[in-house]
N, CA, C and O atoms as CSV, one atom per row, in Angstrom:
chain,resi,resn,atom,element,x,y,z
A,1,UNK,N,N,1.250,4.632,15.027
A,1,UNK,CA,C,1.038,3.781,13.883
A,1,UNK,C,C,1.535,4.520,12.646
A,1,UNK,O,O,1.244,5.653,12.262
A,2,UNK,N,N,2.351,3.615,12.111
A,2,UNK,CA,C,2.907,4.716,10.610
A,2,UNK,C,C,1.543,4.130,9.339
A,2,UNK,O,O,0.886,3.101,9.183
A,3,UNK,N,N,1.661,5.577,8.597
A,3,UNK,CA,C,0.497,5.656,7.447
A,3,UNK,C,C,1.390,5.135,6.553
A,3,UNK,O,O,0.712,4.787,5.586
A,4,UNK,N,N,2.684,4.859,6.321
A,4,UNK,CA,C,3.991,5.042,5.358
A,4,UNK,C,C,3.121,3.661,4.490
A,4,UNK,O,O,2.313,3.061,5.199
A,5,UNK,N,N,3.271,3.149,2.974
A,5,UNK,CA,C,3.298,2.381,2.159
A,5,UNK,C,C,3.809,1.154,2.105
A,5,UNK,O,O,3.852,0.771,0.935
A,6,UNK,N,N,4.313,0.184,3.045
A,6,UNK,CA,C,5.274,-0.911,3.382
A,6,UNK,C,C,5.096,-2.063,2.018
A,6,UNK,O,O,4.071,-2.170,1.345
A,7,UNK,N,N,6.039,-2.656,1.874
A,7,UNK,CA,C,5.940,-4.048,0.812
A,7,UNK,C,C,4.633,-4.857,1.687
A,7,UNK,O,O,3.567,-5.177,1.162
A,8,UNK,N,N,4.933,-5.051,2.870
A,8,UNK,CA,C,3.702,-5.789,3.712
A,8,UNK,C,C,1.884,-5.377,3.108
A,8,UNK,O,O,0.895,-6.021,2.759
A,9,UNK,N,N,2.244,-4.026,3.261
A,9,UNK,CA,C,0.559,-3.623,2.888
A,9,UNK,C,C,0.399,-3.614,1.682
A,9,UNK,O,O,-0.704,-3.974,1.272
A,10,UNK,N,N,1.386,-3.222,0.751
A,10,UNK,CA,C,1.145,-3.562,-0.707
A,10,UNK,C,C,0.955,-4.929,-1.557
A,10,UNK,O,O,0.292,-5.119,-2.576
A,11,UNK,N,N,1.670,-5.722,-0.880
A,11,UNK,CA,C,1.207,-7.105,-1.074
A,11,UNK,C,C,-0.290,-7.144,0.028
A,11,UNK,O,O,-1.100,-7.916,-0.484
A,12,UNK,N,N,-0.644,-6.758,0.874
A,12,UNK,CA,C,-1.935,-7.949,1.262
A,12,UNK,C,C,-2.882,-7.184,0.301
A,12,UNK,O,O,-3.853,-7.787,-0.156
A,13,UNK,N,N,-2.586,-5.489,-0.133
A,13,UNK,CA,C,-3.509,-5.008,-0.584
A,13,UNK,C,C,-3.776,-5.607,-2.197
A,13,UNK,O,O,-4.933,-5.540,-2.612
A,14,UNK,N,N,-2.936,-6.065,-2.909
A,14,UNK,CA,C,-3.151,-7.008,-4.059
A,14,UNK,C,C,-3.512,-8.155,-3.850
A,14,UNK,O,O,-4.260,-8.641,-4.699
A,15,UNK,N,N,-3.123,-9.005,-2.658
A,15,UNK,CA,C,-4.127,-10.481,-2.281
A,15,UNK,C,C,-5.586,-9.734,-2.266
A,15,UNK,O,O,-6.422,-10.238,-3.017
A,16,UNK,N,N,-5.982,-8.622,-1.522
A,16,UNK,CA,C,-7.454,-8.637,-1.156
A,16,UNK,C,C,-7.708,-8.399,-2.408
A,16,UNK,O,O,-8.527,-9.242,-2.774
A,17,UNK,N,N,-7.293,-7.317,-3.710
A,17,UNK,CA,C,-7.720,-7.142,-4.327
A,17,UNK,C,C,-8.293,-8.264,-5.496
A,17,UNK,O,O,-9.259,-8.112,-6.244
A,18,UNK,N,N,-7.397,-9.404,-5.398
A,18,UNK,CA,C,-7.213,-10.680,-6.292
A,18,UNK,C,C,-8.526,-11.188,-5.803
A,18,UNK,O,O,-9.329,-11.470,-6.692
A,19,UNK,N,N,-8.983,-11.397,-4.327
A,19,UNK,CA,C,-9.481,-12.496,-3.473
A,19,UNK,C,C,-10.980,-11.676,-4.092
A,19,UNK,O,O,-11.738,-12.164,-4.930
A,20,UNK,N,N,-11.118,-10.498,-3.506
A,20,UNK,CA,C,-12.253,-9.766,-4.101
A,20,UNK,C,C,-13.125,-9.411,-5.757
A,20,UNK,O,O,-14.283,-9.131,-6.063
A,21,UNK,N,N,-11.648,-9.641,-6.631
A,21,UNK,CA,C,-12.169,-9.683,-7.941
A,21,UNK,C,C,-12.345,-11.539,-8.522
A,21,UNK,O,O,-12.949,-11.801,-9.563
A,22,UNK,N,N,-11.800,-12.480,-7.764
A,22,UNK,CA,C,-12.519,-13.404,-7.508
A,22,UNK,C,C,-13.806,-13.670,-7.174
A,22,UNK,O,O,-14.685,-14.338,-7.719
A,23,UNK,N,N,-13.752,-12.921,-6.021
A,23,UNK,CA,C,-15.616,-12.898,-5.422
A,23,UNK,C,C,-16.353,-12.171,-6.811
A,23,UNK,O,O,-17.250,-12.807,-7.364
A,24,UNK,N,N,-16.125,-11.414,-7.115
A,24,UNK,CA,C,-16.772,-10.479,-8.277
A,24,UNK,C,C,-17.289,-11.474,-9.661
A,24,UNK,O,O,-18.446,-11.325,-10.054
A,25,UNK,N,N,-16.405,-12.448,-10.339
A,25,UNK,CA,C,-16.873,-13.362,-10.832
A,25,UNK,C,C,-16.800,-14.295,-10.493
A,25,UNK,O,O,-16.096,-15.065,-11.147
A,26,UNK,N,N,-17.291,-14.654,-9.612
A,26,UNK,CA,C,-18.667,-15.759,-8.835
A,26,UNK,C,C,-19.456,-15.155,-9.431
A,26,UNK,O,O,-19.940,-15.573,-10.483
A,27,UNK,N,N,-19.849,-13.719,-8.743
A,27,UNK,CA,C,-20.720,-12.888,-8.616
A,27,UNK,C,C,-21.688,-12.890,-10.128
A,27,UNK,O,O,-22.889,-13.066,-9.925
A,28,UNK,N,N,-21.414,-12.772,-11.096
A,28,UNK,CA,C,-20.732,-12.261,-12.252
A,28,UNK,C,C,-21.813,-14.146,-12.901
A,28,UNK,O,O,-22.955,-14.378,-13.297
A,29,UNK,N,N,-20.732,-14.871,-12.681
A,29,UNK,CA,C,-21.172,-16.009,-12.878
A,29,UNK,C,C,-22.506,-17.132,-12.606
A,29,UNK,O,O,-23.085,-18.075,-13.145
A,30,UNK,N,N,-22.520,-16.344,-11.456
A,30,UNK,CA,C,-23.859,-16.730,-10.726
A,30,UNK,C,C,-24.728,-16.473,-11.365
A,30,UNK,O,O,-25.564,-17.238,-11.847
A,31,UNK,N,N,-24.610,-14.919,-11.486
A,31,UNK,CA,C,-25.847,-14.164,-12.085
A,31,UNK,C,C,-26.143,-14.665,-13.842
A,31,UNK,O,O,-27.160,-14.427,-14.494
A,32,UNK,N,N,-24.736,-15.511,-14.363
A,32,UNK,CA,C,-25.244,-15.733,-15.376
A,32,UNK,C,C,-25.859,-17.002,-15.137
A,32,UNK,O,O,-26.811,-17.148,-15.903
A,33,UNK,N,N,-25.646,-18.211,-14.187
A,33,UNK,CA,C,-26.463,-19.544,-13.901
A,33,UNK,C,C,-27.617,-19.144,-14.202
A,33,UNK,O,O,-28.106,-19.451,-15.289
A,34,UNK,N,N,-28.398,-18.246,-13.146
A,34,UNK,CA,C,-29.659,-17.706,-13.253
A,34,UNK,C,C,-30.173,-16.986,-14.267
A,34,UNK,O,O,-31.091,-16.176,-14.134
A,35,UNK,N,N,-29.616,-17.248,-15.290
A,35,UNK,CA,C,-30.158,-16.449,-16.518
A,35,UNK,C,C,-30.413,-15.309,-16.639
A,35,UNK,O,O,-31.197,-15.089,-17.563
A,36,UNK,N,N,-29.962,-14.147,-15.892
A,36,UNK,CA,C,-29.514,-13.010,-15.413
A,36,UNK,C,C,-29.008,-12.436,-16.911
A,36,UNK,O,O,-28.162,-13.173,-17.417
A,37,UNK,N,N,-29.276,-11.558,-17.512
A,37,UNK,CA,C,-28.338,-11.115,-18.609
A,37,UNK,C,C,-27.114,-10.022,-17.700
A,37,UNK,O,O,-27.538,-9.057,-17.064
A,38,UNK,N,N,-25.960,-10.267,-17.747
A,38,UNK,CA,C,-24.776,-9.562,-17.332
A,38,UNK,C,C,-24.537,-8.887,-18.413
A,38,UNK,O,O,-24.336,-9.421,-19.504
A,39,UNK,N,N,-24.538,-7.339,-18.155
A,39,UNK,CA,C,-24.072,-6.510,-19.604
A,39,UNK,C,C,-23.116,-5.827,-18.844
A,39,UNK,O,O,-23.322,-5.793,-17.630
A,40,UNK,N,N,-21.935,-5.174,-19.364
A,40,UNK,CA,C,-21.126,-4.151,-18.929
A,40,UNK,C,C,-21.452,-3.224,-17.951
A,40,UNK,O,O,-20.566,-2.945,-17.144
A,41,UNK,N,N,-22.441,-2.734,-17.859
A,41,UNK,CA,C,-22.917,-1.906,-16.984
A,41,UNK,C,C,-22.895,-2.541,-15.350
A,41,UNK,O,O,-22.562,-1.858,-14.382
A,42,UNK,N,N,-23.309,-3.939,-15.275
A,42,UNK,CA,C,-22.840,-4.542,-14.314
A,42,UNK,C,C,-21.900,-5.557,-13.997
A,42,UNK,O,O,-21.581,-6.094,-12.937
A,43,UNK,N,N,-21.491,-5.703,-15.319
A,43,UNK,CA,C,-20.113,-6.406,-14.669
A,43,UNK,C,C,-18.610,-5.548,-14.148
A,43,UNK,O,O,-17.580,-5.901,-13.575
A,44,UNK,N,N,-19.156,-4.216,-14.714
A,44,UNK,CA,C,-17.863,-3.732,-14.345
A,44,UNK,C,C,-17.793,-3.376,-12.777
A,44,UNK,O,O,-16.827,-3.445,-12.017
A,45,UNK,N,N,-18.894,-3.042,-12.571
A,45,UNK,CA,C,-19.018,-3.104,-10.663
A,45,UNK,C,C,-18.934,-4.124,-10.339
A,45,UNK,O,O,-18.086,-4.193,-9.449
A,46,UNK,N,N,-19.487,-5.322,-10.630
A,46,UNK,CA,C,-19.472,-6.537,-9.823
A,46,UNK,C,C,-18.125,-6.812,-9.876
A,46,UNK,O,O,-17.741,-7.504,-8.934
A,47,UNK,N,N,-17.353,-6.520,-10.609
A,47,UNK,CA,C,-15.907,-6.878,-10.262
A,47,UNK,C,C,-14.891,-5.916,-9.620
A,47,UNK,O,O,-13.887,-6.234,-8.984
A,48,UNK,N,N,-15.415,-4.472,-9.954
A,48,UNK,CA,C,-14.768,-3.472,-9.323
A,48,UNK,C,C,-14.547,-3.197,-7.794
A,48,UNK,O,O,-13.584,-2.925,-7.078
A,49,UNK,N,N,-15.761,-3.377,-7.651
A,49,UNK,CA,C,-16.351,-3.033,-6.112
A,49,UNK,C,C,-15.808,-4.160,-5.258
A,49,UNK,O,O,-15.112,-3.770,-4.320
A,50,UNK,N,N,-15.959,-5.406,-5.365
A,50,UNK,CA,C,-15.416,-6.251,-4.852
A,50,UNK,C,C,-13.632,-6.219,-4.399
A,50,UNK,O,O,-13.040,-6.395,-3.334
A,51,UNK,N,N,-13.164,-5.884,-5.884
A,51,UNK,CA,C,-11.799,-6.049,-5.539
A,51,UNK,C,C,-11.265,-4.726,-4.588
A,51,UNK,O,O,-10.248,-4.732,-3.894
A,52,UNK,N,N,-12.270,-3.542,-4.752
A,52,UNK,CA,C,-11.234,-2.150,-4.156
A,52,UNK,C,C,-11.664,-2.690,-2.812
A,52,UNK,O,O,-10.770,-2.597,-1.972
A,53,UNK,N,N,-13.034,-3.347,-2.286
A,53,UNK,CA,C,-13.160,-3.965,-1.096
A,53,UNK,C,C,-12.449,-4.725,-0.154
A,53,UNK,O,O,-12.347,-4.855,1.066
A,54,UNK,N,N,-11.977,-5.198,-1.252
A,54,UNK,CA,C,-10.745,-6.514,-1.006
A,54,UNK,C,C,-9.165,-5.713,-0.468
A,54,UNK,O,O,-8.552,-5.532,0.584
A,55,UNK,N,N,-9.019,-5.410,-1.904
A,55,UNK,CA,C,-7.986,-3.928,-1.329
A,55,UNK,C,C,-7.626,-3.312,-0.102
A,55,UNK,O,O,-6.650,-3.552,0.609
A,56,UNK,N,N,-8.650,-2.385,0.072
A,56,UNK,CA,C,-9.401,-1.978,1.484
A,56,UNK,C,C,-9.028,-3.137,2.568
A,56,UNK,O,O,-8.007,-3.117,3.255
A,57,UNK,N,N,-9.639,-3.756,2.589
A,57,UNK,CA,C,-9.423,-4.901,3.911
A,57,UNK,C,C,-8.381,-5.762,3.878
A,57,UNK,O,O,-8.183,-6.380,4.924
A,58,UNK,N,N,-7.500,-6.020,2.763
A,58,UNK,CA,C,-6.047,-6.331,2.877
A,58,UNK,C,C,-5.000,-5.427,3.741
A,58,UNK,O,O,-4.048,-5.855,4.393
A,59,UNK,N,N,-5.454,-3.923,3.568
A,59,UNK,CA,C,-4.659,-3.261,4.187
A,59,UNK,C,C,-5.118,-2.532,5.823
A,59,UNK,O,O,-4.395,-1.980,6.652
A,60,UNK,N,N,-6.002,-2.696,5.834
A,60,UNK,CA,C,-6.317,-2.729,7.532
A,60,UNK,C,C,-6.063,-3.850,8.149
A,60,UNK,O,O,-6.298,-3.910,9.356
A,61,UNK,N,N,-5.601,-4.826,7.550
A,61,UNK,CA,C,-5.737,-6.231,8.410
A,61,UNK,C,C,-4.320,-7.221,8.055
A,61,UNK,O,O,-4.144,-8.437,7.990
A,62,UNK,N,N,-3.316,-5.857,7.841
A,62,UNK,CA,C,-2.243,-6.535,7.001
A,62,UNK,C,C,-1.435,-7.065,8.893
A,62,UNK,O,O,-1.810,-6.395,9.855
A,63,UNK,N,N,-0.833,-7.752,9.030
A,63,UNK,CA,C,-0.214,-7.751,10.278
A,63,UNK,C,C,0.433,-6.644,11.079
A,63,UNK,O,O,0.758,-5.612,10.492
A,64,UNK,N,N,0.626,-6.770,12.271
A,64,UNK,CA,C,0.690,-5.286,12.666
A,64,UNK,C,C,0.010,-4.574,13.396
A,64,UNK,O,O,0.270,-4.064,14.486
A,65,UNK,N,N,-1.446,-4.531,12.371
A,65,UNK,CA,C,-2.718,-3.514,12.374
A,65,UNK,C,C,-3.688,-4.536,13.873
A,65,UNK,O,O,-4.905,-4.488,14.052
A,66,UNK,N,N,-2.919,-5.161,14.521
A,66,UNK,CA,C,-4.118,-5.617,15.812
A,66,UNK,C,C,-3.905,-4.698,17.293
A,66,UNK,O,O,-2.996,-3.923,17.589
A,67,UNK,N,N,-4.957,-5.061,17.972
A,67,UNK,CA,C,-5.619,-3.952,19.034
A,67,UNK,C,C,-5.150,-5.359,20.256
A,67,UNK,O,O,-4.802,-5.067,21.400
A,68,UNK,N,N,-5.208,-6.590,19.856
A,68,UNK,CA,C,-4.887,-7.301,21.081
A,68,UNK,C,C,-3.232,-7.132,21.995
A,68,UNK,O,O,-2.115,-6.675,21.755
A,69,UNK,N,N,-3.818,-7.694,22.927
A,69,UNK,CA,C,-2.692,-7.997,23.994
A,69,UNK,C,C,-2.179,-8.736,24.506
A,69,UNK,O,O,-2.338,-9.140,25.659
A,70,UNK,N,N,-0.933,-9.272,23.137
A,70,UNK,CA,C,-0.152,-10.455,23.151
A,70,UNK,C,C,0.957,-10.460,24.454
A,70,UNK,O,O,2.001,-9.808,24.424
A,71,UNK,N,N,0.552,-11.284,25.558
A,71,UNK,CA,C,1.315,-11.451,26.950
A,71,UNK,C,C,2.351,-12.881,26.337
A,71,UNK,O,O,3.169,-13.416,27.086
């Protein structure tokens, strides 16, 4: 398996990151429905964390990266 940087993994790794800082404000948003006060202190994780998550799992799961056994 190559570790190398491909256009493939760099693009899914900016979809996850997009898809995840999406999830982040929901997140973000939600918490303000509920009358939640959102101050900096947590919005910057709620959006951070999400997207490097996203990141992260764009690039393990970019095509390629499967264990099955296509007959």
């Amino acid at each position: 398996m190559s570790s190398s940087l491909t256009p493939t993994r760099i693009s899914a790794a900016l979809v996850g990151a997009l898809v995840g800082t999406a999830a982040g404000i929901l997140l973000v948003t939600a918490a303000g429905t509920f009358s939640i006060t959102v101050g900096g202190a947590f919005a910057g994780p709620a959006l951070g964390v999400p997207a490097f998550a996203g990141a992260v799992v764009g690039v393990a799961v970019t095509p390629g990266n499967t264990r099955s056994n296509s007959r």
